[in-house]
PDB file of N, CA, C and O in Angstrom:
ATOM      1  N   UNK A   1       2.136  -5.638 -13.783  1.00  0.00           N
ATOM      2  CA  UNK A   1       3.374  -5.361 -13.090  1.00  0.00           C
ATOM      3  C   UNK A   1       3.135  -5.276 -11.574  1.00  0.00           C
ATOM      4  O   UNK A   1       3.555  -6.165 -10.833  1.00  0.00           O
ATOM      5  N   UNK A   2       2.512  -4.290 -11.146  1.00  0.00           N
ATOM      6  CA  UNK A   2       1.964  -4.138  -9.656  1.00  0.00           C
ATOM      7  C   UNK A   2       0.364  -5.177  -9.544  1.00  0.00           C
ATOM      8  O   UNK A   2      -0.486  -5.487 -10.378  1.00  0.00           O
ATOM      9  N   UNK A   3       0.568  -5.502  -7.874  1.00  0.00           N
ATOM     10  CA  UNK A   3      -0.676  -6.053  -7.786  1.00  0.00           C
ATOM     11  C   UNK A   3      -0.992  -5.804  -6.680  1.00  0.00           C
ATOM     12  O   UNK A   3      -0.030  -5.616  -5.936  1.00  0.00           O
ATOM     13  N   UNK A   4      -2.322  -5.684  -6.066  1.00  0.00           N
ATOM     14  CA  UNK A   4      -2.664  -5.509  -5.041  1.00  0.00           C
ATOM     15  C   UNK A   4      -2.388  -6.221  -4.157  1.00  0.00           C
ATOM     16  O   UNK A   4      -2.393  -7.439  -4.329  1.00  0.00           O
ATOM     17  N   UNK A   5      -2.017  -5.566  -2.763  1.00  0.00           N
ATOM     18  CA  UNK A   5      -1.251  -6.241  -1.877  1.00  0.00           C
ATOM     19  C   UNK A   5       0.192  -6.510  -1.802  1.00  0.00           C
ATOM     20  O   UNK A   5       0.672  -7.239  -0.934  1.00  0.00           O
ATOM     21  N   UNK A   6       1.004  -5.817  -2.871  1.00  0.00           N
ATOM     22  CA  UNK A   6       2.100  -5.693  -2.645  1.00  0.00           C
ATOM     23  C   UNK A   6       2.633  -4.653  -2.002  1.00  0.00           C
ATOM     24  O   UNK A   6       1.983  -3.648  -2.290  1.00  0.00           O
ATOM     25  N   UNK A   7       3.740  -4.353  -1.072  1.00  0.00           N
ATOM     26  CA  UNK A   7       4.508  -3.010  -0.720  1.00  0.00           C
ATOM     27  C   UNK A   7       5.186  -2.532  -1.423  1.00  0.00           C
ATOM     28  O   UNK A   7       5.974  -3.193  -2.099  1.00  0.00           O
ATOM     29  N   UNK A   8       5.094  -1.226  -1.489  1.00  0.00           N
ATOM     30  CA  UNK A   8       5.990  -0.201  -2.346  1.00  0.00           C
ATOM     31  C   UNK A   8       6.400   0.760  -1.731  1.00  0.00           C
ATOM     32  O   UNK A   8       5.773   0.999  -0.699  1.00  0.00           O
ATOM     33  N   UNK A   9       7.477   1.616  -2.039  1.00  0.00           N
ATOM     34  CA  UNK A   9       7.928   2.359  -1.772  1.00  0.00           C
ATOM     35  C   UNK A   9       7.961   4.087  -2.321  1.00  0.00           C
ATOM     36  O   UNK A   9       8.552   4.291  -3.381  1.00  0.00           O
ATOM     37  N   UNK A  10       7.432   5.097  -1.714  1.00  0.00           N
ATOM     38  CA  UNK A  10       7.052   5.904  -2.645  1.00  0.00           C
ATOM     39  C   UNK A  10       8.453   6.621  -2.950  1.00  0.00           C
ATOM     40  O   UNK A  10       9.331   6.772  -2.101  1.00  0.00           O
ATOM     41  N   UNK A  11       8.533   7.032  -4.258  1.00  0.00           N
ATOM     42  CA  UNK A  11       9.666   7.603  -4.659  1.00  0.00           C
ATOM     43  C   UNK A  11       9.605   9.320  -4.597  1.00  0.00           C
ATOM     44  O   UNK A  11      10.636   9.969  -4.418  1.00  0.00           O
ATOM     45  N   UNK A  12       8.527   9.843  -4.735  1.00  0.00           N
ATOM     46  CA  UNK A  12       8.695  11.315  -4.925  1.00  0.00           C
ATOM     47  C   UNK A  12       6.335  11.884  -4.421  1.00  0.00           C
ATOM     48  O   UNK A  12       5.199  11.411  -4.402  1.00  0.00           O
ATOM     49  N   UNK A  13       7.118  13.117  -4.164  1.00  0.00           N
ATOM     50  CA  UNK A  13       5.718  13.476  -3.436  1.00  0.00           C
ATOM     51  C   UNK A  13       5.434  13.574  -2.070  1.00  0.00           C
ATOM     52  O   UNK A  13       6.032  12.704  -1.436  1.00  0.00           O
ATOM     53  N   UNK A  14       4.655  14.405  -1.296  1.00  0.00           N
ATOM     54  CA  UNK A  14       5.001  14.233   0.150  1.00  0.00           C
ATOM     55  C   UNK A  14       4.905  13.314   0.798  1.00  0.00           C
ATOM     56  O   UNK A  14       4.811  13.437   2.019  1.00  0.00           O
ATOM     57  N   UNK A  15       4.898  12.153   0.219  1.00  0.00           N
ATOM     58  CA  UNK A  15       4.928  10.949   1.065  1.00  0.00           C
ATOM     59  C   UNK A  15       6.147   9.783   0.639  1.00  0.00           C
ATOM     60  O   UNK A  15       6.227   8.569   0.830  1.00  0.00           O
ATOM     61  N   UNK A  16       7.227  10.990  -0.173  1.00  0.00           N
ATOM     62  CA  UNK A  16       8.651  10.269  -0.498  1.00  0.00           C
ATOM     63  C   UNK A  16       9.224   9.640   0.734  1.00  0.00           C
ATOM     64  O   UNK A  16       9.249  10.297   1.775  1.00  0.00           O
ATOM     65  N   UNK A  17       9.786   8.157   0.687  1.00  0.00           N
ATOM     66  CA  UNK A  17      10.292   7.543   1.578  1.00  0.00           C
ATOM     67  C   UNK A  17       9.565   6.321   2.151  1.00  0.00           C
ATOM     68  O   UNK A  17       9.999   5.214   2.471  1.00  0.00           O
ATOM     69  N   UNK A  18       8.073   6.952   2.197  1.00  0.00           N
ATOM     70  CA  UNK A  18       7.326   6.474   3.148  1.00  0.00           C
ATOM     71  C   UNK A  18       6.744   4.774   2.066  1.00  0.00           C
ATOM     72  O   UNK A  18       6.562   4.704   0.850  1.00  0.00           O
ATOM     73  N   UNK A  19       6.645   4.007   2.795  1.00  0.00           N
ATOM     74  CA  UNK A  19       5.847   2.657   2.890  1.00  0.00           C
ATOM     75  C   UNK A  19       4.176   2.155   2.560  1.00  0.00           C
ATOM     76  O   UNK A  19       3.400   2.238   3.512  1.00  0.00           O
ATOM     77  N   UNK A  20       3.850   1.846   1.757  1.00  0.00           N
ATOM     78  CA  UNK A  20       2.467   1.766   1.534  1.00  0.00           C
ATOM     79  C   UNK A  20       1.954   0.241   1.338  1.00  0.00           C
ATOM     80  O   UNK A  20       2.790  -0.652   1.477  1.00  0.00           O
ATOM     81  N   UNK A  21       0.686  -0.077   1.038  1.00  0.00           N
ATOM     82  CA  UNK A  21       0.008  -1.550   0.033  1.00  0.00           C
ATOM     83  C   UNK A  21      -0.477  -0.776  -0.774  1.00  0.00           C
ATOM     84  O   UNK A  21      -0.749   0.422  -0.708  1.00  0.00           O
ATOM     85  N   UNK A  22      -0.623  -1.894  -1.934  1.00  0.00           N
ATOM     86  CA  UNK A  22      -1.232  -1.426  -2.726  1.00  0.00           C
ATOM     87  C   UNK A  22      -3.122  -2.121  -2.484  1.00  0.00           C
ATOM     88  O   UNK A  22      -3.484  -3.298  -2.480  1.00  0.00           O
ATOM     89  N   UNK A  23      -3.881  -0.983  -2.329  1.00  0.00           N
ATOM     90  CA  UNK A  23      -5.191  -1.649  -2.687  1.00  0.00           C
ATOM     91  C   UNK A  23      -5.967  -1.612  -4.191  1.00  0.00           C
ATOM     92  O   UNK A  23      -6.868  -2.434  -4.359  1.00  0.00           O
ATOM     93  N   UNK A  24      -5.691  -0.829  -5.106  1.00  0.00           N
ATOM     94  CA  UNK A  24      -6.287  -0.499  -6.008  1.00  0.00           C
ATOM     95  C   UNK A  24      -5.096  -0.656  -7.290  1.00  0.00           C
ATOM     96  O   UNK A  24      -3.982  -0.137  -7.220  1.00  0.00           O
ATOM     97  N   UNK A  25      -5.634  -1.564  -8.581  1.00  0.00           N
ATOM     98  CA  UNK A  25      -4.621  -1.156  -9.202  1.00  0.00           C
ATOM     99  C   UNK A  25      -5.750  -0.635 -10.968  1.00  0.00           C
ATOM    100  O   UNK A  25      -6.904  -0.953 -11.254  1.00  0.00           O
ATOM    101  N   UNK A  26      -4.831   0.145 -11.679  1.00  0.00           N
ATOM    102  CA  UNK A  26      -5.559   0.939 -12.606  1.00  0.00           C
ATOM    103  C   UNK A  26      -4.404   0.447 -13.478  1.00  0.00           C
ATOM    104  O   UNK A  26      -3.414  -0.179 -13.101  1.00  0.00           O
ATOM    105  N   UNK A  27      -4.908   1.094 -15.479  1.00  0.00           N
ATOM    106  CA  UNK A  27      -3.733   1.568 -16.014  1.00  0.00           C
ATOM    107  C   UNK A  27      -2.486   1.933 -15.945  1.00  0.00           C
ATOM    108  O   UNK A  27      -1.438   1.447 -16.370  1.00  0.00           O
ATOM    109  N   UNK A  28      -2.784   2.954 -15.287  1.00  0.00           N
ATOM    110  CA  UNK A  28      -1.703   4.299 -15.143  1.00  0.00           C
ATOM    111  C   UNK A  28      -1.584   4.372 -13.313  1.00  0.00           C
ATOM    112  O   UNK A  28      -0.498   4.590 -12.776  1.00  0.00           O
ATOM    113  N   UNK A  29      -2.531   4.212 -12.718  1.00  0.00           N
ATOM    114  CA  UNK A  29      -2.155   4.464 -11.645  1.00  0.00           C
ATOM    115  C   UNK A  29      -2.037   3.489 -10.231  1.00  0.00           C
ATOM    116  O   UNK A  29      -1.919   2.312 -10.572  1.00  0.00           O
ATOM    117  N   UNK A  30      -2.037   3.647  -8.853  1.00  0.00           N
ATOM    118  CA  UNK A  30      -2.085   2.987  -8.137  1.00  0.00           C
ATOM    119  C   UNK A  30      -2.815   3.528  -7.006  1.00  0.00           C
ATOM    120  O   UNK A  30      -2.625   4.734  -6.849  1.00  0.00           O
ATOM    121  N   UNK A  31      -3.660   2.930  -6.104  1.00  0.00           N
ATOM    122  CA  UNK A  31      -3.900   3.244  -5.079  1.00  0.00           C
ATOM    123  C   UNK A  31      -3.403   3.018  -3.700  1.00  0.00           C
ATOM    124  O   UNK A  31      -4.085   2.124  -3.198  1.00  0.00           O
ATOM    125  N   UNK A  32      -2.280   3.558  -2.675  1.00  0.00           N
ATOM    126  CA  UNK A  32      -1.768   3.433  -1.626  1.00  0.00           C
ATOM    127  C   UNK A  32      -2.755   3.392  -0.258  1.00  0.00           C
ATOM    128  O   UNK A  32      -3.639   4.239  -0.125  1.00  0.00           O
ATOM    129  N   UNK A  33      -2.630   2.811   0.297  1.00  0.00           N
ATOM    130  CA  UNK A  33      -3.036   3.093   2.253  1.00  0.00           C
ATOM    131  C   UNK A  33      -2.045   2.743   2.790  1.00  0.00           C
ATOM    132  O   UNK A  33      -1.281   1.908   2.306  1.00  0.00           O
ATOM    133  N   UNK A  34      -1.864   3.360   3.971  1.00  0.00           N
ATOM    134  CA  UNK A  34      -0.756   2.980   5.401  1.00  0.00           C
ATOM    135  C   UNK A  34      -1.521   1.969   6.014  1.00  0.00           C
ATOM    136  O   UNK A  34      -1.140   0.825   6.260  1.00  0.00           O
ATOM    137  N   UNK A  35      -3.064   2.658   6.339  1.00  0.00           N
ATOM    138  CA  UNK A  35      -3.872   2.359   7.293  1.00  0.00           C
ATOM    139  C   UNK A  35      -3.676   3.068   8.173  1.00  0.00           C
ATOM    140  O   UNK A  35      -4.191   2.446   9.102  1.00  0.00           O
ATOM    141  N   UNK A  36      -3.225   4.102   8.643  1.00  0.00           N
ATOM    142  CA  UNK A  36      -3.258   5.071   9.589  1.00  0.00           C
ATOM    143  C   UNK A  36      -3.879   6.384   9.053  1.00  0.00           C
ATOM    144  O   UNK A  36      -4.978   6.801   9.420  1.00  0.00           O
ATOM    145  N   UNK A  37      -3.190   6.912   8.277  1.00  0.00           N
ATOM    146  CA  UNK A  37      -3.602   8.509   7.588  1.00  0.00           C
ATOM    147  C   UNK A  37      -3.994   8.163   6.181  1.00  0.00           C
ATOM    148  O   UNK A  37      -4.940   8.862   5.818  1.00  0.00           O
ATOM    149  N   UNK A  38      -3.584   7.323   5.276  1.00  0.00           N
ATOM    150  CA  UNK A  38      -4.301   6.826   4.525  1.00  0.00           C
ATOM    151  C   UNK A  38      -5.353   5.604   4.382  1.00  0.00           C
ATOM    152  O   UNK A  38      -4.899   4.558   3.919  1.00  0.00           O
ATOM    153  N   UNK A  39      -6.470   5.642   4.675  1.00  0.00           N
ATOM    154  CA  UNK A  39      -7.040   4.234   5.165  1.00  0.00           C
ATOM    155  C   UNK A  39      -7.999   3.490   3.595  1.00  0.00           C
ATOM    156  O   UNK A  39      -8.768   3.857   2.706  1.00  0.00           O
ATOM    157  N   UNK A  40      -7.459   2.563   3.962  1.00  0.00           N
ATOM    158  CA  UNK A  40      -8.284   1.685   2.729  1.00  0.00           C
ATOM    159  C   UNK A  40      -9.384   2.182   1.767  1.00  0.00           C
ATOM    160  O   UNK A  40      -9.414   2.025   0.546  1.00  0.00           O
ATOM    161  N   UNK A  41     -10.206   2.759   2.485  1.00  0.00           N
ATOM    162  CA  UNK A  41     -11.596   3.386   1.710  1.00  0.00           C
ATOM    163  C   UNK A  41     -10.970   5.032   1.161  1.00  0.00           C
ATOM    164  O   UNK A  41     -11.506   5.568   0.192  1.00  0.00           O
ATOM    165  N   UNK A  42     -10.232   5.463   1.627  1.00  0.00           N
ATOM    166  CA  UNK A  42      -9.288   6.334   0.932  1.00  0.00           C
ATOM    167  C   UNK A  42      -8.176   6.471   0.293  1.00  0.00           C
ATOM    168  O   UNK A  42      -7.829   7.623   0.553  1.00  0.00           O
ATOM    169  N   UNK A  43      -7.636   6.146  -0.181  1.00  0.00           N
ATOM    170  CA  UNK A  43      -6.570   5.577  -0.692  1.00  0.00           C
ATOM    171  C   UNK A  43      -5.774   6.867  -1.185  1.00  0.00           C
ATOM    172  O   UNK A  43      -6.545   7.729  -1.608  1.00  0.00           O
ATOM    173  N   UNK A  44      -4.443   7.213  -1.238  1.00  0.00           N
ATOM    174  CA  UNK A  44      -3.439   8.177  -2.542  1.00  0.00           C
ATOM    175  C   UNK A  44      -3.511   7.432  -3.790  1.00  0.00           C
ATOM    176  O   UNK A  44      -3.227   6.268  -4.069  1.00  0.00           O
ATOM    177  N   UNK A  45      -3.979   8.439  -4.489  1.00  0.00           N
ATOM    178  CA  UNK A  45      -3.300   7.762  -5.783  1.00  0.00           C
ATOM    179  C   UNK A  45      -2.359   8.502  -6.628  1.00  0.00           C
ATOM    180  O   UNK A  45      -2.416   9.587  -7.207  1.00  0.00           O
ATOM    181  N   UNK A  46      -1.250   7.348  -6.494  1.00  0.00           N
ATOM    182  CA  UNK A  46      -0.257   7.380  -7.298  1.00  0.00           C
ATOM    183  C   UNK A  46       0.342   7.263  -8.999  1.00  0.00           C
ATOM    184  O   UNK A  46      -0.213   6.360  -9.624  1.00  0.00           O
ATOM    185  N   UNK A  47       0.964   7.737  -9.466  1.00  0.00           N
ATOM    186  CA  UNK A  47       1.593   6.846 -10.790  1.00  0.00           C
ATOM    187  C   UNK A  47       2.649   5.841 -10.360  1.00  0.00           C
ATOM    188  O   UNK A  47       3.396   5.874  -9.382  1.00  0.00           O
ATOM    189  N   UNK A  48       2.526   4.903 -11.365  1.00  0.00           N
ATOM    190  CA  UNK A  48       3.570   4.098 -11.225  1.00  0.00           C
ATOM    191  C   UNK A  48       4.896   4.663 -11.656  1.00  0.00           C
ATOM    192  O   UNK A  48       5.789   4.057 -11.063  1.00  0.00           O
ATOM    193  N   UNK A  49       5.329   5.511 -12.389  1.00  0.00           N
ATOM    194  CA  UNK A  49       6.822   6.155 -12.189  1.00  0.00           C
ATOM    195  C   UNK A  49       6.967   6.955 -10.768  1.00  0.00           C
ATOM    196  O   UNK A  49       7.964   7.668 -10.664  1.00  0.00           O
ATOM    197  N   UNK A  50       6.149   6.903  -9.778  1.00  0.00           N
ATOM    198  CA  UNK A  50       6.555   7.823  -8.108  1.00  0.00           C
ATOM    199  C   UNK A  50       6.447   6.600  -7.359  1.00  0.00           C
ATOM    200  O   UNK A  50       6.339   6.925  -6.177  1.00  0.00           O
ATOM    201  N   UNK A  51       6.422   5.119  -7.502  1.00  0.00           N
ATOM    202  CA  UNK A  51       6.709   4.170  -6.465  1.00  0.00           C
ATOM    203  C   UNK A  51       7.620   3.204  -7.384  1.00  0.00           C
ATOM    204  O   UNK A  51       7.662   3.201  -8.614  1.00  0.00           O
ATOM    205  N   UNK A  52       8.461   2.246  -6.334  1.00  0.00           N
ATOM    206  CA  UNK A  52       9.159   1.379  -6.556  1.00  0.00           C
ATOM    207  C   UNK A  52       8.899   0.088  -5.500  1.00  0.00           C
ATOM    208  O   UNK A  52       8.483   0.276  -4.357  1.00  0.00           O
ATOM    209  N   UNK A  53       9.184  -1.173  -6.013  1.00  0.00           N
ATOM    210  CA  UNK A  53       8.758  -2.341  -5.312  1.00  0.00           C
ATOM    211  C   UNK A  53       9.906  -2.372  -4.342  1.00  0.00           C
ATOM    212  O   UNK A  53      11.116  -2.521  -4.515  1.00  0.00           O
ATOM    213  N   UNK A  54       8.787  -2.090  -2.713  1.00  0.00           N
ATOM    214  CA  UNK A  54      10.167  -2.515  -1.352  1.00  0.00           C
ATOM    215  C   UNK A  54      10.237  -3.658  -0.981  1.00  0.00           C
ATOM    216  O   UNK A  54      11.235  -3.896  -0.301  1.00  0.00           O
ATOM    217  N   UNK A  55       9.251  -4.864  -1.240  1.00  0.00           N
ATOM    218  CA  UNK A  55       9.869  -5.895  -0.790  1.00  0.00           C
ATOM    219  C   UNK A  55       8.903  -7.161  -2.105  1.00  0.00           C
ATOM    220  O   UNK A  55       8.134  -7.027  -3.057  1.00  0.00           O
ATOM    221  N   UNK A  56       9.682  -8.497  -1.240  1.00  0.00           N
ATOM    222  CA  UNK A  56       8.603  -9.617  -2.284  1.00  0.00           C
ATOM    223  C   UNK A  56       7.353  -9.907  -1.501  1.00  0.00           C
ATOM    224  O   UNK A  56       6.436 -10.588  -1.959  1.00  0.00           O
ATOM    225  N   UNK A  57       7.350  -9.271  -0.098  1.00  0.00           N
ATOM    226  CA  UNK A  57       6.389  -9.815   0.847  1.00  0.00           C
ATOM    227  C   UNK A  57       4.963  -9.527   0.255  1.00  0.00           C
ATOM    228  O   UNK A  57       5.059  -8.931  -0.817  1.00  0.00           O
ATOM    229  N   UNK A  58       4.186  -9.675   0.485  1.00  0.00           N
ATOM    230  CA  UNK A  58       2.644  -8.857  -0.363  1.00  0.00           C
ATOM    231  C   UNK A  58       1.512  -9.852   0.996  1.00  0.00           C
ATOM    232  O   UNK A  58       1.731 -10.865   1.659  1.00  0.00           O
ATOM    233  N   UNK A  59       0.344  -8.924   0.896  1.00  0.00           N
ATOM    234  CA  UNK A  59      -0.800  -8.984   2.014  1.00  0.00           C
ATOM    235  C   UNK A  59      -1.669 -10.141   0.600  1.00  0.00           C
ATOM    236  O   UNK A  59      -1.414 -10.031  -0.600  1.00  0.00           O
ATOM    237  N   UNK A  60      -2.342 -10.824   1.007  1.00  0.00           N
ATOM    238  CA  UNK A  60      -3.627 -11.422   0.225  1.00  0.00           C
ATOM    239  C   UNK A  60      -4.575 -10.717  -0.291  1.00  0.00           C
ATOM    240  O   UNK A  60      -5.434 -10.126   0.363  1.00  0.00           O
ATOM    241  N   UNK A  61      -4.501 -10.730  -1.223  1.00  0.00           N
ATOM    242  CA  UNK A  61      -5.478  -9.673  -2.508  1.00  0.00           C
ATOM    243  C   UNK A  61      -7.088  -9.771  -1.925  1.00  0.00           C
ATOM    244  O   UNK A  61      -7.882  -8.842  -2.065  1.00  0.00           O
ATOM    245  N   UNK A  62      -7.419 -11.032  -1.263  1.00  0.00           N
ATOM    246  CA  UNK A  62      -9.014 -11.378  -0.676  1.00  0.00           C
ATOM    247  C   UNK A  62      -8.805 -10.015   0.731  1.00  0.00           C
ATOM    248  O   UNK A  62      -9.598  -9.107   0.982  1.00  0.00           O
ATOM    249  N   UNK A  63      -7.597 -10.294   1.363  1.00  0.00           N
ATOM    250  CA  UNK A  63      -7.339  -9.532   3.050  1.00  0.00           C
ATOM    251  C   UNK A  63      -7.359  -8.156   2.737  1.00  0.00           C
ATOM    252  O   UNK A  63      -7.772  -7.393   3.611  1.00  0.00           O
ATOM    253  N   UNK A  64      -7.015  -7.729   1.728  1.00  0.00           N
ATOM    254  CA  UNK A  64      -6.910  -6.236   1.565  1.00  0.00           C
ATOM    255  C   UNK A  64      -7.907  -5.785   0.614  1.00  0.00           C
ATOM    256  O   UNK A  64      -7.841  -4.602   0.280  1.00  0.00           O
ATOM    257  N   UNK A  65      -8.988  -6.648   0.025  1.00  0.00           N
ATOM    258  CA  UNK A  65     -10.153  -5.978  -0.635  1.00  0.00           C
ATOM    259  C   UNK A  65     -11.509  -5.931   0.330  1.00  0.00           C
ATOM    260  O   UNK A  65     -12.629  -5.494   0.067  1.00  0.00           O
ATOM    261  N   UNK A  66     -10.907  -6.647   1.749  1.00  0.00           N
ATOM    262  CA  UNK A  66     -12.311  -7.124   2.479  1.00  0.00           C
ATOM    263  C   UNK A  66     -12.732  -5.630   2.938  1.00  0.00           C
ATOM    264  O   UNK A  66     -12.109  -4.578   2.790  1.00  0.00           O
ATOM    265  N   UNK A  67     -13.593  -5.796   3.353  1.00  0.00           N
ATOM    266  CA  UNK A  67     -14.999  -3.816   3.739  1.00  0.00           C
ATOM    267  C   UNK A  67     -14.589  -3.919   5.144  1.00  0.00           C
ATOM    268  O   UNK A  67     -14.402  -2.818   5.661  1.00  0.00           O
ATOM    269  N   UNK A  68     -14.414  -4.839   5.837  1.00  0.00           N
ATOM    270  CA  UNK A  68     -13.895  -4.884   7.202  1.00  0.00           C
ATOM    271  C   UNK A  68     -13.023  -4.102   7.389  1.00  0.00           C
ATOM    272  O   UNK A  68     -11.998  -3.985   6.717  1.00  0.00           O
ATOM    273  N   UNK A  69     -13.513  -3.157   8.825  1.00  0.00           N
ATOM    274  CA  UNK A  69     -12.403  -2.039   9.001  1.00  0.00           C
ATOM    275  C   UNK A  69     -11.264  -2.559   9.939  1.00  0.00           C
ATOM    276  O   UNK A  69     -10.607  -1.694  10.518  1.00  0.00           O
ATOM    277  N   UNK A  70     -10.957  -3.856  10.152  1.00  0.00           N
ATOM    278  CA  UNK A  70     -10.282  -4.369  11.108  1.00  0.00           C
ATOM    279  C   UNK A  70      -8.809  -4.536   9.376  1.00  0.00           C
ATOM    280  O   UNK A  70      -7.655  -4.845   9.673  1.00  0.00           O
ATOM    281  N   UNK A  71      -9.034  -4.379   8.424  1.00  0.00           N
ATOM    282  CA  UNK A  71      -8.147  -4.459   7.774  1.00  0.00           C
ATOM    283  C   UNK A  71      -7.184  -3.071   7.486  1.00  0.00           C
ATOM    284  O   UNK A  71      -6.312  -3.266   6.638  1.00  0.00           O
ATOM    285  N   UNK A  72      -7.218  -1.930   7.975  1.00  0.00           N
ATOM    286  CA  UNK A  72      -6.566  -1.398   8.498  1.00  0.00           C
ATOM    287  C   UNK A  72      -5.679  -1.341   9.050  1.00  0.00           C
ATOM    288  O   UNK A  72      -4.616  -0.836   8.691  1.00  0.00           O
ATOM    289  N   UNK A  73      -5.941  -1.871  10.085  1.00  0.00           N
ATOM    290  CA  UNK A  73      -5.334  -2.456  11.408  1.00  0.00           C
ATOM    291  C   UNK A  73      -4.251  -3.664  11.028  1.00  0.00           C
ATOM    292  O   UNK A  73      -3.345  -3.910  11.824  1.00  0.00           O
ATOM    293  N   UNK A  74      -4.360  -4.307   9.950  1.00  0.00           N
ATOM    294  CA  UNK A  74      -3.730  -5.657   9.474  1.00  0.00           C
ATOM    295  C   UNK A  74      -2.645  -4.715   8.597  1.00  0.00           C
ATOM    296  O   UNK A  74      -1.449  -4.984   8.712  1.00  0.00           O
ATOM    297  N   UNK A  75      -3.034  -3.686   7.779  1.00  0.00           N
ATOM    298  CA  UNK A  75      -2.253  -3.410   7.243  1.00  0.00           C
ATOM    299  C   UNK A  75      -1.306  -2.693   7.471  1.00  0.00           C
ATOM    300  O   UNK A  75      -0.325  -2.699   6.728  1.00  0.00           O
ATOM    301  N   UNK A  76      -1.434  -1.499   9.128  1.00  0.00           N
ATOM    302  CA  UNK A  76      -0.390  -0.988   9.749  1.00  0.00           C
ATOM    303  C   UNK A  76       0.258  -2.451  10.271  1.00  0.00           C
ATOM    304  O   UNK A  76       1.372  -2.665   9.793  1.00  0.00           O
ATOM    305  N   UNK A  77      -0.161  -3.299  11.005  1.00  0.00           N
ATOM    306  CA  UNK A  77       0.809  -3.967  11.152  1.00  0.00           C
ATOM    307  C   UNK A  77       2.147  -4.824  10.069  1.00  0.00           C
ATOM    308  O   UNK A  77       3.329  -5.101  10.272  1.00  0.00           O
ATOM    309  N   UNK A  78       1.435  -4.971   9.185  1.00  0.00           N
ATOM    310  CA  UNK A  78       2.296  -5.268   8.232  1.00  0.00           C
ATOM    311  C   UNK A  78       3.191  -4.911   7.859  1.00  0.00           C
ATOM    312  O   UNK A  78       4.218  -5.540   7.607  1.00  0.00           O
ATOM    313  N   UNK A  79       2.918  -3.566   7.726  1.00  0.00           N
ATOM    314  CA  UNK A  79       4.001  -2.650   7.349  1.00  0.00           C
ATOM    315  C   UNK A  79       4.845  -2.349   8.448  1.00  0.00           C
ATOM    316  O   UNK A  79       6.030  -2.084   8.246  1.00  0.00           O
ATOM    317  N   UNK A  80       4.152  -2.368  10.090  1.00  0.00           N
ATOM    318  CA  UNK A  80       5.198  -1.841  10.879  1.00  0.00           C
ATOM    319  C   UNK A  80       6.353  -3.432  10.543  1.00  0.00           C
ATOM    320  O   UNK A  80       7.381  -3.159   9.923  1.00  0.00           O
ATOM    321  N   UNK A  81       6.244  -4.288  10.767  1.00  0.00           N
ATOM    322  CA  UNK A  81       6.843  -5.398  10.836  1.00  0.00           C
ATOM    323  C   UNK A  81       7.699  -5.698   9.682  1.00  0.00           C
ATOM    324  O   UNK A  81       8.504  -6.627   9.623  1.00  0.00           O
ATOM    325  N   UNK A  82       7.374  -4.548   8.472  1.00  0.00           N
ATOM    326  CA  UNK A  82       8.543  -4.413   7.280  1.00  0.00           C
ATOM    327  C   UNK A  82       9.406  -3.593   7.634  1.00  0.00           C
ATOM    328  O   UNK A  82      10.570  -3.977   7.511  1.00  0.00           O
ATOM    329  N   UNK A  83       9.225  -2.514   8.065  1.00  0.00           N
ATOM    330  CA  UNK A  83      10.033  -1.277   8.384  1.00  0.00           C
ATOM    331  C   UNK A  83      11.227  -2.271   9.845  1.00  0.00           C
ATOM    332  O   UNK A  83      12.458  -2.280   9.830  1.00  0.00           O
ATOM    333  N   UNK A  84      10.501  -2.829  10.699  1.00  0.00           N
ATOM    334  CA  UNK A  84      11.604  -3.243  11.243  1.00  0.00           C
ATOM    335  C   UNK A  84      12.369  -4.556  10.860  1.00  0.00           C
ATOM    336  O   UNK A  84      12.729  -5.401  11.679  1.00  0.00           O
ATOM    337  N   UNK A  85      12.538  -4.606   9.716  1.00  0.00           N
ATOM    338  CA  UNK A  85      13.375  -5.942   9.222  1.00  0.00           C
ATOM    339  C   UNK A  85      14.484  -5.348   8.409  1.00  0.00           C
ATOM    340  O   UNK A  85      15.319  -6.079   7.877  1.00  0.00           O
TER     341      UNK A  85
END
């Protein structure tokens, strides 16, 4: 259902509202980064009943698994550039 590199939207939890990627995907759960306060090598993890899919846009599953910390940086932008559309 979810795949890495897609945006979601979190539904509930202190980070209701807020915008994420997905880097990690599990069973049951998901792993979020902003790239700002959540950064790639740290991730939230979520259930999939506390996010919902915000757009069809999605990052490249290779761009958001790379160790490069410049992907961070790719992924705030991404997201800033969703939030303003």
């Amino acid at each position: 259902m979810y795949k890495i590199g897609q945006v979601v939207l979190a539904k509930a939890g202190k980070e209701k509202g807020q915008i994420f990627v997905i880097v990690w995907v599990d069973d049951k759960y998901v792993g979020l980064s902003d790239g700002k306060r959540l950064k790639t090598d740290n991730p939230k993890k979520k259930s999939f009943k506390h996010i919902k899919l915000y757009c069809k846009d999605c990052l490249n599953e290779s761009d958001v698994l790379d160790k490069n910390p410049r992907v961070n940086a790719l992924i705030r932008k991404f997201l800033s550039d969703k939030r303003s559309q």
